[in-house]
C-alpha positions as CSV (number, residue, x, y, z in Angstrom):
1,X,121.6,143.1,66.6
2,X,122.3,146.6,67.1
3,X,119.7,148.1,65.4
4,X,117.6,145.6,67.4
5,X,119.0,147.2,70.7
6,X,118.8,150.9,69.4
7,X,114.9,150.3,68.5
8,X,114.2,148.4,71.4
9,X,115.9,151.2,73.4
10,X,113.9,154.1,71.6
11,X,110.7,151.5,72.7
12,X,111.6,151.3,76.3
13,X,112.5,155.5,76.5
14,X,108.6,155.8,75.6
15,X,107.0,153.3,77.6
16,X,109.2,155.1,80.4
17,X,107.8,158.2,79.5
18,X,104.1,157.0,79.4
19,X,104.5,155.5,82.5
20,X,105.7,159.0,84.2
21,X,102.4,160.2,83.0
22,X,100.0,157.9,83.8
23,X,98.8,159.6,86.9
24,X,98.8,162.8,85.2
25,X,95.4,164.1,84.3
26,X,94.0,165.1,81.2
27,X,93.6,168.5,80.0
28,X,90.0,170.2,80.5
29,X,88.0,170.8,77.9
30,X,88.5,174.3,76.3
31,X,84.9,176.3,75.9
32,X,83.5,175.4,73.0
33,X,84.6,177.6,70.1
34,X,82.1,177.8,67.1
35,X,84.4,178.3,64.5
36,X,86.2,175.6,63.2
37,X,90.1,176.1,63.8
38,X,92.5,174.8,60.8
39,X,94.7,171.7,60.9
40,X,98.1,170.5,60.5
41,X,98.7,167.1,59.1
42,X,101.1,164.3,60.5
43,X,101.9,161.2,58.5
44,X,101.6,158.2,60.9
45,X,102.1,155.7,58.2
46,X,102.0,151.9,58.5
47,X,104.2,148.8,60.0
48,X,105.8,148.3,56.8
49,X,102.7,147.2,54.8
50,X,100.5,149.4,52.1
51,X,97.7,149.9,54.7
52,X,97.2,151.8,58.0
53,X,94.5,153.0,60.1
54,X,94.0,155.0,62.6
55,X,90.9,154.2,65.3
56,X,91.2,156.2,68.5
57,X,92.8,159.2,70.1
58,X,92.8,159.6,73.7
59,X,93.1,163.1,75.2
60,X,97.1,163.0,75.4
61,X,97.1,162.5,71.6
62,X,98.2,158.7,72.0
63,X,97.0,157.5,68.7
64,X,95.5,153.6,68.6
65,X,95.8,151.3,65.5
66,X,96.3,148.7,63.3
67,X,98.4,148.1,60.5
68,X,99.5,145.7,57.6
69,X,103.2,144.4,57.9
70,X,105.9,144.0,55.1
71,X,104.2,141.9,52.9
72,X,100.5,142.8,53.4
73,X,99.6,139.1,54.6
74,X,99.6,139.7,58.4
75,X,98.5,142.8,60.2
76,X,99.4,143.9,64.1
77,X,97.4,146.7,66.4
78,X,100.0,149.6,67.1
79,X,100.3,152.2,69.5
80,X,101.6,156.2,68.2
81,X,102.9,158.1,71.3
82,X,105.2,160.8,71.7
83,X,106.0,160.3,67.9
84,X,107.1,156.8,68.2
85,X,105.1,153.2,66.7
86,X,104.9,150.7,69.1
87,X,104.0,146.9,67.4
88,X,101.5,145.4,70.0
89,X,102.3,141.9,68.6
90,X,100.0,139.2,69.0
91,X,98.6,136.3,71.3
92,X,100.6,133.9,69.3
93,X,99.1,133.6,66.1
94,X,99.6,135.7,63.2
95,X,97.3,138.7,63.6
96,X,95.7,141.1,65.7
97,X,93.9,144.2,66.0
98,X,91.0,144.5,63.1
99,X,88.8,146.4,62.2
100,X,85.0,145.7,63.7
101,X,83.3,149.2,63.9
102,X,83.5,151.3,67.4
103,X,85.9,153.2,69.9
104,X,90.0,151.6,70.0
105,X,91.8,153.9,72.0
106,X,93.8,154.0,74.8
107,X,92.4,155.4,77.9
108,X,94.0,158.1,80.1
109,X,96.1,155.6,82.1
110,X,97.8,154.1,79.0
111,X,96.0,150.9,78.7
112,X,94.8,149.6,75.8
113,X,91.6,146.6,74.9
114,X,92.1,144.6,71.9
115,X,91.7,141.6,69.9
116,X,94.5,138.8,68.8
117,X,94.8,136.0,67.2
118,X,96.5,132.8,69.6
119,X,98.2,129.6,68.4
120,X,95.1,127.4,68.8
121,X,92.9,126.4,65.5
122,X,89.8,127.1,65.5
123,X,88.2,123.4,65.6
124,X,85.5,124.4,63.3
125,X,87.8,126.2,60.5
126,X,86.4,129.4,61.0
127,X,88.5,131.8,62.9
128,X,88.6,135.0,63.9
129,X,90.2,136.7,60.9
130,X,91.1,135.3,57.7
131,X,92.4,131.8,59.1
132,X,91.5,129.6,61.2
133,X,93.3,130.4,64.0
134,X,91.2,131.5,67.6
135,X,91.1,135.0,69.1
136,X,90.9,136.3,72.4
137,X,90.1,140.1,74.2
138,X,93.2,141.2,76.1
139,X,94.3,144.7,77.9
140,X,97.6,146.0,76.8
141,X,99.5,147.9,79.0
142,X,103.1,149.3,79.4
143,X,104.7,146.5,77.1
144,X,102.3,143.4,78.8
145,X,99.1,142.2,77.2
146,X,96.8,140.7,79.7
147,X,94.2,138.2,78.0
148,X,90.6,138.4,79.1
149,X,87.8,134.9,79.7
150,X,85.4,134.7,77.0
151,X,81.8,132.5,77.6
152,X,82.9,129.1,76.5
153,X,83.2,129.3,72.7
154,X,86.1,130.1,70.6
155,X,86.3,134.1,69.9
156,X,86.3,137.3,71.0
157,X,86.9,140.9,71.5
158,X,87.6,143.8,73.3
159,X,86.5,146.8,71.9
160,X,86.8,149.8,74.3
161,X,88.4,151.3,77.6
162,X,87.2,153.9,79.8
163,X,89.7,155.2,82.6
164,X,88.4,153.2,85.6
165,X,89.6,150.0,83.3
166,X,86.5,148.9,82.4
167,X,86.3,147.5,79.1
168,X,83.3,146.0,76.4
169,X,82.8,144.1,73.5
170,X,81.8,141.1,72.8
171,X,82.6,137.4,73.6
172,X,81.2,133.9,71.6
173,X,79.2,131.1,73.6
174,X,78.8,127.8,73.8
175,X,75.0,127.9,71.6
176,X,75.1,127.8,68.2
177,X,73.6,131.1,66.3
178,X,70.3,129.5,64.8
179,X,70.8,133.3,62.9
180,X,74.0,132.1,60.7
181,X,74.0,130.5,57.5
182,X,75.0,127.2,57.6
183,X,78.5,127.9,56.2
184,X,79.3,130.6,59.1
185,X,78.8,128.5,62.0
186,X,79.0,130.2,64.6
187,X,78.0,130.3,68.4
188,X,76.4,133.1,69.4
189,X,77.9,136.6,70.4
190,X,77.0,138.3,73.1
191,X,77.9,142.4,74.6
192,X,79.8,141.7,77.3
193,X,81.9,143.9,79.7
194,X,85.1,143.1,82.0
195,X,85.9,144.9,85.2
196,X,89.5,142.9,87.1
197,X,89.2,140.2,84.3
198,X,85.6,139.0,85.5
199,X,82.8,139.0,82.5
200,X,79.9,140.4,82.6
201,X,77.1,139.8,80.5
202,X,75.1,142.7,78.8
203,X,71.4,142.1,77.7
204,X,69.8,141.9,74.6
205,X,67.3,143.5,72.8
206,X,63.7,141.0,73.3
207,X,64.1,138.8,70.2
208,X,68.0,139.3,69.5
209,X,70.8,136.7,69.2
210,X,73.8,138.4,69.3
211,X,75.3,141.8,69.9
212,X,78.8,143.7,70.8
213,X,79.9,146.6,72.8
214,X,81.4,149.1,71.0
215,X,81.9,151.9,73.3
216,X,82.2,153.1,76.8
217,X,82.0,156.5,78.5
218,X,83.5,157.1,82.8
219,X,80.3,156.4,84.1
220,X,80.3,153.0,82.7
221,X,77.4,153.3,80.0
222,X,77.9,151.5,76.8
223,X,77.0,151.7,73.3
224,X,76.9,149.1,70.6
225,X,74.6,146.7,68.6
226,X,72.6,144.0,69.1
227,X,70.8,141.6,66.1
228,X,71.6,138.6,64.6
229,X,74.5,137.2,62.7
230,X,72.9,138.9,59.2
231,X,73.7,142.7,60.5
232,X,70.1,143.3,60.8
233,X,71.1,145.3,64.3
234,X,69.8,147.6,66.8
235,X,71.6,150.6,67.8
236,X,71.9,150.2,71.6
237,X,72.2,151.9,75.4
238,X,73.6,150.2,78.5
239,X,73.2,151.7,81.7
240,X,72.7,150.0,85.0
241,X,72.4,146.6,83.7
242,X,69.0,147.9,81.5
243,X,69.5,148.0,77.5
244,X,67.6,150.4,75.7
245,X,66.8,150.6,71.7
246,X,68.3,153.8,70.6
247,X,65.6,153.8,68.0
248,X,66.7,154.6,63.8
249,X,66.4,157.0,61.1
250,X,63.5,155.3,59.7
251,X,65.4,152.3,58.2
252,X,64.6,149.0,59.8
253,X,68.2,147.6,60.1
254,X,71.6,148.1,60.1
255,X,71.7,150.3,63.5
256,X,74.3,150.9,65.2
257,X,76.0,152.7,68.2
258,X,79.7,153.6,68.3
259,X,80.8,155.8,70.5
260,X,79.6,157.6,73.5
261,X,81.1,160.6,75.6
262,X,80.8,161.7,79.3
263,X,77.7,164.0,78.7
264,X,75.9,160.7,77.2
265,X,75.9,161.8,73.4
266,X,76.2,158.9,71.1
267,X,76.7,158.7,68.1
268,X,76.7,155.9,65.3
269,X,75.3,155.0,62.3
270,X,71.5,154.1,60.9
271,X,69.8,153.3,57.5
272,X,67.5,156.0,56.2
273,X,64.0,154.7,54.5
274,X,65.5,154.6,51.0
275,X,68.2,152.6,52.2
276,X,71.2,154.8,52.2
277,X,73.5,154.9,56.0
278,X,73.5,158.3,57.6
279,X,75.7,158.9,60.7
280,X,73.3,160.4,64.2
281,X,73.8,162.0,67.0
282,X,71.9,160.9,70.1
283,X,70.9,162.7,72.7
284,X,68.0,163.0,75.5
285,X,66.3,160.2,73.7
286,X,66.8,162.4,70.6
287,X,68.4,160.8,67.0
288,X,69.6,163.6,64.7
289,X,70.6,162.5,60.9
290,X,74.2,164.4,60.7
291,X,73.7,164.6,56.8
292,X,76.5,163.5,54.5
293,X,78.5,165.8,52.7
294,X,77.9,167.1,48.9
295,X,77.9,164.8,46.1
296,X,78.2,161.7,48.7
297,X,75.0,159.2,50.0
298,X,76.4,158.0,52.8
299,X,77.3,159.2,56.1
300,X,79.2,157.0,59.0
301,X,79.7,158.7,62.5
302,X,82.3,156.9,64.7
303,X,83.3,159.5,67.3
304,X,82.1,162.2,69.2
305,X,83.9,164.1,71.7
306,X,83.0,165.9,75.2
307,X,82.3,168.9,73.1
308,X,80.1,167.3,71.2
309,X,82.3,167.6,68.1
310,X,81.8,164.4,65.9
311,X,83.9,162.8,63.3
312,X,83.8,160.9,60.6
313,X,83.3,160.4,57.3
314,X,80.9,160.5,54.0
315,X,81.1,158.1,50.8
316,X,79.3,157.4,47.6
317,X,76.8,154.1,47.7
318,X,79.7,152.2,45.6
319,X,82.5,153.3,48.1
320,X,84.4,155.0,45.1
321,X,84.6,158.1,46.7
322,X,85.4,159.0,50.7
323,X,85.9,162.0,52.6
324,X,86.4,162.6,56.2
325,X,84.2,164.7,58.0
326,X,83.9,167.0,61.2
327,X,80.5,168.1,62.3
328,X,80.0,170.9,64.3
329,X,76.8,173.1,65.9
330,X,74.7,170.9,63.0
331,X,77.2,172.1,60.3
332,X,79.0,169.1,58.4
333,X,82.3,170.1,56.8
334,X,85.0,168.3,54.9
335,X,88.5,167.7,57.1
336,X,90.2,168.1,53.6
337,X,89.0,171.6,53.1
338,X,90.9,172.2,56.8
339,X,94.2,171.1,56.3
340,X,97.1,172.6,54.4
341,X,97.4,172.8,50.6
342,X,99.5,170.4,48.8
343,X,99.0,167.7,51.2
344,X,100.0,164.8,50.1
345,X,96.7,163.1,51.7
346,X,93.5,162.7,50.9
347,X,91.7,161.8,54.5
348,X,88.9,159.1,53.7
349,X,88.0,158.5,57.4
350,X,88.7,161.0,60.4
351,X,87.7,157.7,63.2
352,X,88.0,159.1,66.4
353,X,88.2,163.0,68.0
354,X,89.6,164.0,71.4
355,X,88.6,166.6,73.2
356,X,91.4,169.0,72.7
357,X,90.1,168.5,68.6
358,X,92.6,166.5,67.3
359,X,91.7,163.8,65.2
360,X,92.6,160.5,64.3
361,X,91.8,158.4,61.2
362,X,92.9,157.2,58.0
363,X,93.8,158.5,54.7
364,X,95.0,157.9,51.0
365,X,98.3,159.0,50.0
366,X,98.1,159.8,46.9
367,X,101.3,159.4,45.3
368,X,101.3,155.3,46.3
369,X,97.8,154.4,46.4
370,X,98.6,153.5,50.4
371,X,96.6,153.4,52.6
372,X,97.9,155.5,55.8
373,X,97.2,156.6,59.2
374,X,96.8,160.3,60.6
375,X,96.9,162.4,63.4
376,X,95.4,165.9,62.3
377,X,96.4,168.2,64.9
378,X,94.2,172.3,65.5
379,X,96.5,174.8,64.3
380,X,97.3,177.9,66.4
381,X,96.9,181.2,64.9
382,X,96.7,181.3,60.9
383,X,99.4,179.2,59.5
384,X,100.1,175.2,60.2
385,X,103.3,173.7,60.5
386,X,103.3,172.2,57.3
387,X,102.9,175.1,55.3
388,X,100.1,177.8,53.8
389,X,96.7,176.7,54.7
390,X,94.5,176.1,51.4
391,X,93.1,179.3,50.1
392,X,90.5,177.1,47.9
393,X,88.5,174.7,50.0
394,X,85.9,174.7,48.0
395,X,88.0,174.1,44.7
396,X,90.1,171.2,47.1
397,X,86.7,169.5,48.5
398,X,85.7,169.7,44.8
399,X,88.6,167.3,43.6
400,X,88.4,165.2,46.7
401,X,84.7,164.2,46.0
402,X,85.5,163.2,42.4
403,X,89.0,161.8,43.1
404,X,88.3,157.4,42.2
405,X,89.7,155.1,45.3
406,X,91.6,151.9,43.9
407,X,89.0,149.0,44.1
408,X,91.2,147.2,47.1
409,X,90.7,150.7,49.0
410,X,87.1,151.1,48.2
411,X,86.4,147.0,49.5
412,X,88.3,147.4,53.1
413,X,86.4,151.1,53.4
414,X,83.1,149.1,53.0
415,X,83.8,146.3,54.9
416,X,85.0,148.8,57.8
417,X,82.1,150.9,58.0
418,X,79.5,148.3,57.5
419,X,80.6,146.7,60.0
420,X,81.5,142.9,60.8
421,X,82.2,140.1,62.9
422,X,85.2,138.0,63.5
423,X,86.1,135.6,60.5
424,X,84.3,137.5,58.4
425,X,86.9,138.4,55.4
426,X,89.6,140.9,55.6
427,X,89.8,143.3,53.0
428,X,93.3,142.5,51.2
429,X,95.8,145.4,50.8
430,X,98.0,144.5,47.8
């Protein structure tokens, strides 16, 4: 009971001190410097489980997550601040938070959007994650989770937060999806954004059944998907109630749109005409193919910041192999060859970059075969906290590119970055 009271008191401290700097601003964006600067490391770990993740950083370094708990058979979305975890428990059922592709993070006023599972089965057996049990959107903030309506069917999500509190992603019907196989039945989902817990409904693209929200900037513009329940999406625009087709790298599906920043840059992912996934940048009604990195096929883009800075990361077509990338000025560069040698992680995804260039993501640590989450963090001057920057990043990008992920890694990296909806499978984390 007393270690209950000590952590709960080391919980309540933080969400005092968040609350003290809500109303304070967030720092300006620095000019843009065209060298990249090196990086210091910081271990954010898990929940207790072998698996963590790491999917937004807002500009106060308030890192958003999920993780596995003891035991690997439930998983919970967290919140990192001020170097303390906090558990943002559930709805009432056994899970929440989940990996679906776009922008978690917290926005500048500490509020969070997310997805949990609640007590109520899912009448058709399907579920939102592994189970059967239902799911519903809610906004976390300062220890209370607020749930949000959906559009008369069973599931849904919140995806992302912009500092006004408006939040997207995506909420099920009451029509079945004509689109699903017949043992996926679901109804259909559509984008959807909330503003003082009313829905709104986002547009499709002419001939789409479904579709999500992934990310929003101030103004209010989102970015996501929209296609059918088979993935063959459409990388898409809101603004002003018009959706707009944000076009492809030649590839015919598998388009989609994950994060957006104030200067309307998106970026996202998009199948090339062989059928390999590169990572764009979007601008001015522009798509750029950001490349992948050496001796990898693929390329999955999942933030950009108001610098234009995008993060990432780049894998083989088998998943085997990941690193984490940071492109820069049209340069593509591996975060591994930035950090400091001897690191005890390999970073496989860098998910999400602030505008002060930290970055947030996930990462293998090698001497467990865990899966954790990070906070990589611009050094000042030439040395990083955690020792000697690596004098070899050629020879340490070398060995990251040829270094095998464990298969239970290299099935959750591909069911992340390709992308799903609820109650399609977790990856398990054993």
């Amino acid at each position: 009971m007393k270690s209950h009271l000590r952590m709960w008191t080391v919980v309540s401290s933080v969400l005092a001190a968040l609350a003290m700097t809500v109303s304070m601003a967030a720092q300006a964006p620095q000019r843009e410097d065209k060298r990249l600067p090196r990086y210091r490391v910081t271990d954010l770990g898990t929940l207790g489980g072998g698996f963590g993740a790491a999917q937004g950083i807002n500009n106060r370094g308030w890192v958003v997550g999920f993780s596995n708990l003891p035991g690997n058979a439930t998983h919970h979305s967290f919140l990192w601040a001020h170097g303390v975890k906090i558990d943002l428990g559930t709805l009432g059922g056994p899970n929440s938070g989940g990996d679906f592709g776009g922008d978690f993070r917290a926005n500048e006023r500490g509020q969070i959007a997310g997805v949990a599972e609640t007590s109520v089965i899912d009448p058709r057996g399907l579920g939102c994650f592994e189970n059967a049990f239902t799911c519903l959107p809610f906004v976390w903030e300062m220890g209370r989770k607020t749930t949000l309506p959906i559009l008369g069917g069973y599931l849904g999500w919140a995806q992302a937060i912009n500092n006004q509190g408006q939040v997207t992603g995506a909420a099920e019907n009451s029509t079945l999806d004509s689109s699903c196989p017949p043992d996926l039945a679901y109804n259909q989902f559509i984008p959807v954004t909330w503003w003082n817990r009313r829905i709104h409904v986002l547009p499709l693209i002419a001939g789409d059944l479904d579709g999500a929200g992934f990310g929003m900037n101030d103004s209010g513009q989102v970015v996501g998907a929209t296609g059918d329940c088979l993935h063959n999406f459409h990388a898409t625009l809101w603004h002003d109630g018009r959706v707009t087709d944000l076009g492809n790298l030649g590839g015919s599906s598998g388009n989609q749109a994950f994060d957006i920043n104030d200067g309307g840059q998106v970026v996202g992912n998009s199948r090339l005409p062989d059928g390999t996934i590169h990572g764009f940048r979007w601008q001015h009604g522009v798509m750029t193919d950001v490349g992948a990195l050496p001796a990898f096929a693929y390329s999955f883009a999942t933030g950009i910041n108001d610098k234009g800075q995008v993060s990432g990361n780049s894998c083989a077509i088998d998943f085997s192999r990941c690193s984490a990338f940071i492109w820069q000025n049209g340069v593509m560069t591996d975060f591994n060859t930035l950090i400091p040698a001897g690191s005890p992680l390999v970073l496989l995804q860098a998910r999400s970059i602030n505008s002060r260039g930290e970055a947030a993501g996930y990462a293998l640590h090698v001497a467990t075969g865990e899966i954790h989450a990070f906070l990589a963090t611009p050094c000042i001057g030439n040395r990083c906290d955690s020792g000697v920057l690596d004098t070899t990043a050629v020879e340490r990008a070398s060995a990251g590119a040829h270094l095998a992920l464990p298969e239970n890694v290299r099935h959750m990296l591909e069911l992340a970055l390709t992308s799903r909806r609820p109650g399609q499978a977790q990856p398990t984390h054993d």
